[in-house]
N, C-alpha and C positions, 0 to 999 in steps of 0.2 A: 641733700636736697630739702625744699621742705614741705615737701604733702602733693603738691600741685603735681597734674598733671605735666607734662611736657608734649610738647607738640612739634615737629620738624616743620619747620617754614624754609621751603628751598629756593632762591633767584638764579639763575645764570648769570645774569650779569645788572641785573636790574635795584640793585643794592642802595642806591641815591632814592629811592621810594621808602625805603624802609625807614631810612632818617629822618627825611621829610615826614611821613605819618605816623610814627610813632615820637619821635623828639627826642624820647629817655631811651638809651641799650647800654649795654655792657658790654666792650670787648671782648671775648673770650680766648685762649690759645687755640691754634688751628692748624690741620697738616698744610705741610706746603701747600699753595696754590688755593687756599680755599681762604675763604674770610667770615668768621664765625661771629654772632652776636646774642646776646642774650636782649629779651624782651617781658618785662615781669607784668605779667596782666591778673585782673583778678581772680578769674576761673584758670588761669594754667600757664606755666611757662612756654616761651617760645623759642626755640633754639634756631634762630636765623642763619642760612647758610648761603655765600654769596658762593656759587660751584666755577662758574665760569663756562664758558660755550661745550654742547657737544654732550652725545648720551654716556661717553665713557667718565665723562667730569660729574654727571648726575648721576650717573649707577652708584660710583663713589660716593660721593656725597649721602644717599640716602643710607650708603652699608655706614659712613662713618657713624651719622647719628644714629643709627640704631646699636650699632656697636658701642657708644662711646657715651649713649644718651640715653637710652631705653624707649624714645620715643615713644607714644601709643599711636601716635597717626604722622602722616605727613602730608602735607599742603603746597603745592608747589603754585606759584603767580608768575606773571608774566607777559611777555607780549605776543603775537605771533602772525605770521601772514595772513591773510584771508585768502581763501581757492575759487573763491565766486562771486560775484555780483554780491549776492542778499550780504556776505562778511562783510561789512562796512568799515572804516575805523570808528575804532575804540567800541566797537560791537564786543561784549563780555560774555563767556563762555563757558560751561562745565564741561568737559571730555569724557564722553562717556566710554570713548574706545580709542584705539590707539595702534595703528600701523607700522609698523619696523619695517616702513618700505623700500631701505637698504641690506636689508638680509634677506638672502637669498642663494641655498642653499641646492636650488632647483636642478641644478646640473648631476650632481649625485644621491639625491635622496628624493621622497618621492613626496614633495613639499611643494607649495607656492612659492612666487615671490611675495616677499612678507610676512611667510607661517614661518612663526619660530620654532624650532623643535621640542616636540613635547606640548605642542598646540593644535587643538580638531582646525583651529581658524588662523585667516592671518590679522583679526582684531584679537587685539587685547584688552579685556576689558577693565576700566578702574572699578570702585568699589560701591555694590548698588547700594546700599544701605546709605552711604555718605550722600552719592550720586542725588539718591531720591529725598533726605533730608534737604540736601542744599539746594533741591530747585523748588522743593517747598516752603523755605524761610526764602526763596529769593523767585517768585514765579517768573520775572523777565528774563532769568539764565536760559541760555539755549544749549541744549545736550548736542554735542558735537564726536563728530569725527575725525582723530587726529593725524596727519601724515607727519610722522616725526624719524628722524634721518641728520646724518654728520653733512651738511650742507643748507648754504643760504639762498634759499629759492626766492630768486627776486626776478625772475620773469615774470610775463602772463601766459609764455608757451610753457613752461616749468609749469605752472599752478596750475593751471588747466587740465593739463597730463594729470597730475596728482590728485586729481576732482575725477576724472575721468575712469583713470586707471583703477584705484586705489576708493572711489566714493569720499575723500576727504574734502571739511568741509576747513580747516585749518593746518597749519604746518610750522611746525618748530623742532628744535638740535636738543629735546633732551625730555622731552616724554616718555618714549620708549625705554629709557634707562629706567625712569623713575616707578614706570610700574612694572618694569622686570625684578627690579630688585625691592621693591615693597612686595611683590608676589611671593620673593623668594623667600624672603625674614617674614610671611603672617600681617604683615602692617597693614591697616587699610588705608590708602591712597586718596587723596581730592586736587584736580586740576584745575582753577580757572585761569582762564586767558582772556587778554583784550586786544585786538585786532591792531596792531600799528599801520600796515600798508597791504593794502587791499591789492584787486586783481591786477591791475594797472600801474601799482607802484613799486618801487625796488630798495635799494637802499638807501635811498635820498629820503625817501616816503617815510621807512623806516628810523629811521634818525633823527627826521623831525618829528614825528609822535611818541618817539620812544618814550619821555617823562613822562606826556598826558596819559598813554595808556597803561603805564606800567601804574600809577598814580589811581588811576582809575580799577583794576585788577587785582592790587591790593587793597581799596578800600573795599571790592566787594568780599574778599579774602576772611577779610580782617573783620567786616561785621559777621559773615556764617560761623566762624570759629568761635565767637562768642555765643552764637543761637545753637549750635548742632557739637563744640567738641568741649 
């Protein structure tokens, strides 16, 4: 290596931003199913990782680069629903918590839905130090609450519910992974998100905003990393 930093930048699927804003990467080799790139900046390398949908493809993905990379931090961007009115599109977002509101262990243990085992709460939180740097080099970021779960909630009876039920104020397929397993390896964590389809939209919504917001999500990404890592 040579001195720098390394920093784990993780996408699901939003990998077409990464080319576009950055221009210059490096292929790197990659386990099945993942697509790996390097990014040489001048405070620190970036080990970009396209994981692909789903908290089990992000749990992976962050043990890879910590395994394989040393990371010191990891950064995850990206898009995700909004659960309310005030999430608008392309509304961008720091995660300050984060719901596993598919685990749900409640029938045999004496747990919520949502508390993972081995947690007082069913939030988990990412990491306050980054948390409170990034909304300080960026005071427009909104500290959010994240419903994240193996499914694509494109309703507004679904979003609602998950506003309701759960206090979220966004939802995405691979949050939960990414602070479970940065909790597990010591790493500290930073999520931002930018809202593709709001309360009223589904996957059409989705689809059409997915470039601008991801686009948008990584640039704010992309300047904190230079102010805070």
């Amino acid at each position: 290596m040579n001195g720098k930093k390394s920093i784990g930048l993780i996408a699901a699927i939003e990998i077409d931003a990464v080319f576009e804003h950055y221009g210059k990467y490096t292929e790197l080799p990659a386990p099945v199913g993942f697509k790996l790139f390097r990014v040489e900046k001048e405070n620190c390398d970036l080990f970009v990782l396209r994981t692909g949908m789903g908290v089990i493809a992000a749990s992976a993905g962050v043990q890879y680069l910590a395994t394989a990379y040393g990371v010191s931090a990891i950064v995850n961007f990206g898009v995700v629903g909004g659960l309310t009115q005030d999430m608008r599109k392309h509304k961008v977002c720091v995660v300050q918590r984060v719901v596993h509101y598919k685990y749900d262990c409640s029938e045999f243990m004496d747990l919520a839905v949502g508390q993972v085992d081995g947690h007082s709460s069913i939030y988990l939180p990412t990491d306050e130090k980054l948390l409170d740097a990034a909304i300080a080099s960026a005071p427009d970021l909104i500290p959010v609450t994240c419903c994240s779960g193996d499914k694509f909630i494109g309703t507004a009876e679904e979003k609602s519910f998950l506003h309701e039920r759960f206090g979220g104020d966004i939802c995405d397929m691979e949050s939960a992974g990414i602070v479970l397993t940065c909790e597990i390896n010591g790493i500290p964590c930073l999520l931002l998100k930018a809202v593709s389809d709001g309360l009223a939209d589904g996957a059409a919504g989705f689809y059409a905003e997915l470039k601008a917001a991801s686009l948008m999500s990584l640039g704010v990404a992309d300047e904190i990393i230079d102010k805070i890592l």
